[in-house]
N, C-alpha and C positions, 0 to 999 in steps of 0.2 A: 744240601748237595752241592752247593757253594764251592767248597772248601775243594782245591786241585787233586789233594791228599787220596780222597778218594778215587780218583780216576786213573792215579799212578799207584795207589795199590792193587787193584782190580786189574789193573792190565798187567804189575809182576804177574802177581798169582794166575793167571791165565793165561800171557805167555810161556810161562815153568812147564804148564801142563801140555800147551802147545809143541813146545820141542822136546819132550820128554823127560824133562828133568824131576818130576813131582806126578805119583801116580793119581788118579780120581779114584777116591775112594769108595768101597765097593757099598751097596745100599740096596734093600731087599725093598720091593715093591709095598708099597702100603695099602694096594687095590683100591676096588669103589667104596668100601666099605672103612677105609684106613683103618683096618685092625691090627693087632700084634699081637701076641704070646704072652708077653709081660704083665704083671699084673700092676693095674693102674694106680698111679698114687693116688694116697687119701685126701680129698678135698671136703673142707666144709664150706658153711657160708658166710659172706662176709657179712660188714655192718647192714648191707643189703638186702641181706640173710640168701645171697646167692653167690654160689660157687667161684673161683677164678676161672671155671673151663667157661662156667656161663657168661661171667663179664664179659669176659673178651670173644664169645659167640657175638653177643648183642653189640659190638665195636663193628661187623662186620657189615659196610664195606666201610673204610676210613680213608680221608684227605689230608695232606700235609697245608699249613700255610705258610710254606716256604719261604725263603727270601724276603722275611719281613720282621720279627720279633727277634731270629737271627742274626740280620744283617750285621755285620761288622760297622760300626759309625755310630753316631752319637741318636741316630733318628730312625727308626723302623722305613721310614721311604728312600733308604740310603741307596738299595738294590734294585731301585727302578718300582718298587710297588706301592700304590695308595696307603696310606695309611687304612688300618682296616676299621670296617664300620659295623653295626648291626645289621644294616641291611647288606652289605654282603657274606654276612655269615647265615642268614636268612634265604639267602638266595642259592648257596654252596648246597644248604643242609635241606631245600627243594628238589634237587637232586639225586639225591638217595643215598646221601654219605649219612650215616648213624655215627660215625667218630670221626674225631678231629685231632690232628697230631701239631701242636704249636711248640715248634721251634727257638728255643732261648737263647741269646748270647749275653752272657753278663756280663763280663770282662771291661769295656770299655764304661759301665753303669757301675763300676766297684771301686770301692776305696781301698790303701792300702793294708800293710800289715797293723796291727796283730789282727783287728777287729773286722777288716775285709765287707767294709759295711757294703750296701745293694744302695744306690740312690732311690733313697724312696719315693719317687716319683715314676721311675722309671718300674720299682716294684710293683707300685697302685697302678701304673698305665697293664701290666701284665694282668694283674689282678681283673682289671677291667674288661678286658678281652676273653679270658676264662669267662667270668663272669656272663658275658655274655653267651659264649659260645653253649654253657649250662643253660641258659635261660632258652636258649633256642631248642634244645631237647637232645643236644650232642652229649655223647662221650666223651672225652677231653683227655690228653697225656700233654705233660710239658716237661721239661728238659735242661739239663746243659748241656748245650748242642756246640758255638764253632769254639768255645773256648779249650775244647781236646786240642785243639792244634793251636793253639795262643798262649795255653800254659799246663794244663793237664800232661801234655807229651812232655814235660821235663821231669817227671815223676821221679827215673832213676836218679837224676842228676844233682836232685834237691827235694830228696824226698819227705821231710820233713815241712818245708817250706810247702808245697803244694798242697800236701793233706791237710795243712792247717788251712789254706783257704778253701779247698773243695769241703772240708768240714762245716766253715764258718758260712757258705754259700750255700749246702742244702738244710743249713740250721733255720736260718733266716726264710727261706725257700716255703721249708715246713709247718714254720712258724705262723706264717702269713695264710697259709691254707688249711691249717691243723681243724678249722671245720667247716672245709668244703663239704659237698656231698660226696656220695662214691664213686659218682659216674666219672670221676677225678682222679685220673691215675700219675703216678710219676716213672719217669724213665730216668735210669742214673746218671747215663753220659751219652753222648752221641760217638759213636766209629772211635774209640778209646784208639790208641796208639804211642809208643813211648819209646825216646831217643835217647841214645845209651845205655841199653838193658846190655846184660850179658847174651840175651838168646831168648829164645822160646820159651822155656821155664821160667826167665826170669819176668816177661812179658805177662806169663799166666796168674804169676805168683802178685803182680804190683793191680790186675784187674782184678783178682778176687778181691786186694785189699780195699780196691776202690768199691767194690757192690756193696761189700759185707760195712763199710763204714755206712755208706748210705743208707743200707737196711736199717742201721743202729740206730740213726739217727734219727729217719722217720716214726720209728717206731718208737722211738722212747719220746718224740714229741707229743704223742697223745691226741685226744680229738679222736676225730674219724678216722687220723694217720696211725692210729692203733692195729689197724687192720684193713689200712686202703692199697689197691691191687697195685704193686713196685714191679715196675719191669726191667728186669738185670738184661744187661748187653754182654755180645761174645768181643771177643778181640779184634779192631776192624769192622764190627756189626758183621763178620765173616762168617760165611755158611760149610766150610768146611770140615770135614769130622772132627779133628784135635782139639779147635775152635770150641766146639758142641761139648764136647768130651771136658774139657776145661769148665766150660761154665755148670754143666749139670752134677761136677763136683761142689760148684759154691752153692746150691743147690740143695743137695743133699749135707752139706753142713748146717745150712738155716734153718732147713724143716720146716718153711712156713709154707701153708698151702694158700697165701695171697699173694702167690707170687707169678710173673710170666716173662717170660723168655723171649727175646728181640735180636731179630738178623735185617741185613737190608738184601734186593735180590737186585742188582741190573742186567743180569744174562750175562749168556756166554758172551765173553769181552770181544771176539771179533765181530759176531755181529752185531752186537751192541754197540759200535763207533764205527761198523764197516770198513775193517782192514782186513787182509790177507783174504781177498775174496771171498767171503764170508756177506754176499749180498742178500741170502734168503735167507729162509726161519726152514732150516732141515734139520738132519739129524744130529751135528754135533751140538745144534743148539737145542732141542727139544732134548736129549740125551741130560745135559745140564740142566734142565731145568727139573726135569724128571727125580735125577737123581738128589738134587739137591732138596727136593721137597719129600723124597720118601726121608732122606737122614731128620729130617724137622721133625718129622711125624715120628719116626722109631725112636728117636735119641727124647723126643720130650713128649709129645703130644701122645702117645700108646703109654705113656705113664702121668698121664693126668697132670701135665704140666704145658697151660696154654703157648702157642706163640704168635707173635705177633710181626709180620713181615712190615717193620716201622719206615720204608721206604721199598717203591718200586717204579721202576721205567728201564729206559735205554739210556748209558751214559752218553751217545753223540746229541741227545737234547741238548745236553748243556749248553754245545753251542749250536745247534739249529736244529728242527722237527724234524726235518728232511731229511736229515741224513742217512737215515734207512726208508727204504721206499714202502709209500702208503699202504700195499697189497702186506708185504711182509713182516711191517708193523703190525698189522692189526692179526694177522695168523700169531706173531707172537703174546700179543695181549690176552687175545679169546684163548691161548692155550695157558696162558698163567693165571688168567683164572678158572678155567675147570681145574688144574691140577692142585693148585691151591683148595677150590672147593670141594673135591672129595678128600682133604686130607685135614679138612677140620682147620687150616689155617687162616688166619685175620690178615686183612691186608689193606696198607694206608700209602695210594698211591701221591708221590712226590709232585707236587704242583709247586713253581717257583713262581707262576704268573704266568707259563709258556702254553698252559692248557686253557683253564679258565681263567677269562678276560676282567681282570676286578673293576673295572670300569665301567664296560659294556655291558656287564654281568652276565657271558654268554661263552659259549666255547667256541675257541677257534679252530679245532677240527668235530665239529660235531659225528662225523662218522665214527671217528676214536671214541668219544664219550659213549658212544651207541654201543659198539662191541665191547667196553668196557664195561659197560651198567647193566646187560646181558648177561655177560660171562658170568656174575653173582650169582644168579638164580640156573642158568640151563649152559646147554652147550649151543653153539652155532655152526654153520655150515661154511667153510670159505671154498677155495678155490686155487689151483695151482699158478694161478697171476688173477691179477684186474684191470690188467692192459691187454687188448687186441691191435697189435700196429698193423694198418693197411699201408703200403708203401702208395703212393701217387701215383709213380709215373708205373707202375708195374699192373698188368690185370690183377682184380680181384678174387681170391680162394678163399675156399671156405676155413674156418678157424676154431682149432676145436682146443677144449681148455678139461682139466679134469676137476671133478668137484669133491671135496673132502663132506658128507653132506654130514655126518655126524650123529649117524642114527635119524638125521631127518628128510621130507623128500621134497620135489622139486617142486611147487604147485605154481610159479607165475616165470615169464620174463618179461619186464615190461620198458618200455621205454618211454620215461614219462609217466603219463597217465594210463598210455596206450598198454593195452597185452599184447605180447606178439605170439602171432599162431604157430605149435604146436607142431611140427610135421612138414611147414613150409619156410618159417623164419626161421627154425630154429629144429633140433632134433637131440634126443638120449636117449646112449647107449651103453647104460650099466651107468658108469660113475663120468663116463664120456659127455660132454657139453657141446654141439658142433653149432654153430653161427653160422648161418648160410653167406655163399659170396651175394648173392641178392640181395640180403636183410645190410649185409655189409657196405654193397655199394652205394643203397636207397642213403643209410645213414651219413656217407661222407661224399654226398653228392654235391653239397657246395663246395667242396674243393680246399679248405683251408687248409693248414698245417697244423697240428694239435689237435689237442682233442675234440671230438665231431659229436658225440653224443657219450650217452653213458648208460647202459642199461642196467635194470636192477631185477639180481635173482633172487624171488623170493622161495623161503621155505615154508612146509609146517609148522615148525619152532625157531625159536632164535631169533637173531638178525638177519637183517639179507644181505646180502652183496654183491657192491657195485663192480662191475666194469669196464674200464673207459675205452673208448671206439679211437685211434689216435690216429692220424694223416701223416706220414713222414717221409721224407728221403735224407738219405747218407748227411747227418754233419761234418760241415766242411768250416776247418781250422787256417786262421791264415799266420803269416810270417809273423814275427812279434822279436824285440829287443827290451831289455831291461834290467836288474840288477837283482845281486843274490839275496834283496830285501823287499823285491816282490816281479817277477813276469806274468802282465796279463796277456793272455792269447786272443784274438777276436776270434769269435762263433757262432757260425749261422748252426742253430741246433735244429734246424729245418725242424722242428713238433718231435726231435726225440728229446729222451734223457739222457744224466750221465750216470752210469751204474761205478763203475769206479775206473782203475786207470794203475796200468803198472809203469816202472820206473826200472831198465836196465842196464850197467853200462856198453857200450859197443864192444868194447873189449871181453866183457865177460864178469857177472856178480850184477848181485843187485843196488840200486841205488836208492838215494831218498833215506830216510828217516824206518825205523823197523826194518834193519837191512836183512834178515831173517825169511822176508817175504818180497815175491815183487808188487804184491797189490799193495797202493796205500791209502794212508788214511782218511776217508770222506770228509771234508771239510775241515782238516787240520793241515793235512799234504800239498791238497788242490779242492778247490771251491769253482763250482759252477755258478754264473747267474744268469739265467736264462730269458730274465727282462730285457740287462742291460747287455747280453750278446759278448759274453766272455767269460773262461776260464784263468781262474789266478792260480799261481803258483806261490806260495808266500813264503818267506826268509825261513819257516819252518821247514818245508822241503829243502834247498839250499843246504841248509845246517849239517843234511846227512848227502850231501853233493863233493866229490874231491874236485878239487882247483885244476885245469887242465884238462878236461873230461868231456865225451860224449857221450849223452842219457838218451837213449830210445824210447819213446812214451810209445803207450796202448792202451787209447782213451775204449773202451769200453761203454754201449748205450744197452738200453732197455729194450732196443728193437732186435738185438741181435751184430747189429754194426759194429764194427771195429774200426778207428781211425788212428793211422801212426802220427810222430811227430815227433823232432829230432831236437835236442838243445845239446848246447855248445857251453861251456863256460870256460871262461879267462878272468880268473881275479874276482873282481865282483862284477865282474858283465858278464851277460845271459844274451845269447841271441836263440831266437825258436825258426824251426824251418818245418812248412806243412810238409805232408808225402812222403 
């Protein structure tokens, strides 16, 4: 996930749909049951003597080892991660991932033309890590992964040149594993993409040539690669029908029933990186997700052709967790994996080092791994927030929150250890949650700012969830000077957050970067730090800033608050003014 490419495709194609330029294509429901009309391709068994729909059942749920085998540089710890060990694939595969999705980049381990050798070292260090990763009881898919954007995207340009070395590269690839076991699959390419095609067709036409060589290739290496499970990618690892429609043509030219099908999903793009106000997980984002998974299901999986979701999160990870709020992350997650699991899809969530800690060997949002490891088996209950803000200097009311329970019911609220009672702390009313101002003030009776406690709702099934008790009053922003290559504002965020923040000009139109919208973008536009008590503004904002101009901010918090704030530019000097 590394690679920019995907973050600026993803936001074309979902801006297109945002302004209306590109319709969503229409997709019939696949129900609890994801059935279709169709009648199911024919599957036999592999060398396994089980099916592809089964393989890739028994994948589910899968881990990516990100940013490591990938990395672009001469050394797998180039991207910030340990080198990896058996005890960390030991410790991964503790936690209930049955597959492992390892990441390759060969390009910088390859020699040149005609022979396009692999440095064999760098082959056997892969070799090793497979290796391992089988001995531990995983699954296993590996890949050409960043070299689609190093050399694979010149396809049109030098097409001959290319094929000969993506040929020479899954020969050798093949060769090396031609007898693995089965639980050994290969993917062709990672998010394919290709610069100077004539168009669409011609895009479609240079990916089938890349599967269908791959297929040839494996397949005529022999071994177990006779009939070990190849997973063909769409254009972009893109979930869009045409996409779909393209590849279950290559498809149906191969007729091998060892085969499975690979998209990557990071959600509806605004609220997946938090632009254009697009703070919560509602319905344009559940709409997308939805849809996108019935077309998975009708285009391949209602006809006996597995697939395999080879990548999933929010693209504002890349550069920080936060950038969608905790409550709304985790509503997104627990809905990707029920919809995923009643539609029979496999899913191998994108870890670069940002989730689990390869060092520590421990997750660093344990509550995300919790609704993620959940969502595999059942469904869970959340909640319309997981933040209750008391203001400070205001008396206390009571607070009442709605529960999404998910066919399940409310049996505890606890805080701590403690359970709170029933009728006096607390009170439901249908799907209604009301938090007494009592139980409210008890908890933030020491007085801080931030969060005072956290209580946790549990259910009969699922996970439970928390929601934080928070002390706040209005943040107050002061004067600030700086240049159009970064203004930080000081801010007392008195225990709120920042939820996002629009950019207008005074005269009229919107400003900033995405001029399209006035919301912008979480942690690309403007970054909060809330330790060190300031909001930056960085030369990315600026960028979509005209010379001469005054921008009206409208910092937006979690509590409900609104805080204005005025910048001035002249040249590359920035001045900010509070109120």
């Amino acid at each position: 996930m590394k690679s920019s490419s995907r973050g600026f495709l993803t936001a074309l194609t979902s801006l297109a749909v945002i302004l209306g330029l590109a319709a969503i294509p229409p997709a019939a429901s696949a129900g609890e049951n994801g059935t279709d009309e169709e009648t199911p391709r024919e599957t036999t068994g592999d060398a396994a003597g089980t099916s592809a729909m089964d393989m890739v059942a028994a994948m589910q749920p899968g881990w990516n080892l990100g940013n490591t085998l990938d990395a672009v540089g001469e050394d797998e710890t180039a991207w910030g991660n340990p080198r990896v060990t058996r005890r960390q694939l030991a410790a991964i595969r503790a936690q209930g991932f049955e597959s492992i999705r390892i990441p390759v980049t060969w390009n910088a381990h390859q020699g040149g033309a005609p022979d396009h050798t692999i440095n064999p070292a760098h082959l056997d260090r892969v070799e090793e890590v497979v290796d391992q990763a089988l001995d531990e009881g995983f699954h296993v898919m590996i890949n050409i992964h960043h070299d689609s954007w190093q050399w694979v995207m010149n396809l049109p340009r030098d097409y001959d040149a290319v094929m000969a070395r993506y040929t020479a590269s899954w020969e050798q690839i093949a060769e090396t594993f031609r007898d693995a076991p089965p639980e050994l699959s290969f993917e062709s390419v990672n998010e394919p993409y290709f610069e100077g095609s004539s168009g669409a067709a011609h895009d479609a036409e240079l990916l089938h040539d890349l599967n269908t060589t791959f297929h040839g290739i494996v397949r005529d290496s022999g071994g177990n690669n006779a009939d070990r499970l190849l997973v063909l990618t769409t254009l972009h690892a893109a979930h869009e029908q045409e996409r779909l429609d393209e590849l279950v043509e290559t498809f149906d030219e191969l007729d091998d029933p060892h085969l499975a099908a690979t998209i990557h999903y990071y959600g509806f793009w605004p609220f997946s990186v938090n632009v254009a106000g697009h703070t919560r997980y509602e319905q344009d984002s559940r709409r997308d997700m939805v849809e996108t998974f019935d077309r998975l299901h009708d285009t391949f999986v209602s006809r006996g052709i597995p697939v395999i979701i080879g990548e999933y999160g929010l693209l504002g990870f890349d550069r920080h967790t936060g950038t969608v709020q905790q409550g709304e992350k985790l509503k997104f997650f627990e809905d990707f994996g029920h919809q995923a699991r009643i539609r029979d899809l496999t899913t191998m969530w994108w870890d670069n080092g940002q989730h689990f800690d390869r060092r520590a060997l421990e997750w660093n949002d344990p509550a995300l791994y919790r609704q993620i490891s959940t969502s595999w088996t059942t469904a869970s209950a959340t909640a319309s927030t997981d933040q209750i803000f008391v203001r400070g200097s205001a008396p206390v009311t009571d607070a009442e929150i709605t529960l999404d329970t998910a066919g399940h019911t409310l049996t505890a609220v606890r805080h701590g250890s403690r359970e709170l009672r029933r009728g006096t702390a607390y009170t439901l009313n249908g799907d209604r949650l009301t938090i007494s101002a009592a139980t409210l003030s008890r908890l933030t009776a020491r007085g801080g700012q931030g969060v005072n406690a956290t209580l946790t709702l549990e259910f009969s099934g699922g996970a439970p969830w928390d929601v934080r008790i928070i002390t706040h009053e209005t943040p107050q922003l002061s004067n600030a000077s700086g240049t159009t290559n970064s203004l930080v504002i000081p801010t007392r965020f008195n225990g709120d957050q920042l939820a996002t923040m629009e950019a207008v000009y005074a005269d009229g139109g919107n400003a900033g970067p995405h001029d399209w919208t006035s919301f912008k973008e979480f942690e690309a536009a403007f970054s909060p730090d809330y330790e060190a008590g300031r909001i930056t503004l960085p030369s990315a904002f600026f960028n979509g800033v005209r010379d001469d101009s005054t921008v009206n901010l409208t910092f937006h918090f979690w509590s409900g608050d609104t805080v204005t704030y005025t910048l001035t530019r002249s040249g590359n000097t920035v001045t900010g003014t509070a109120g």
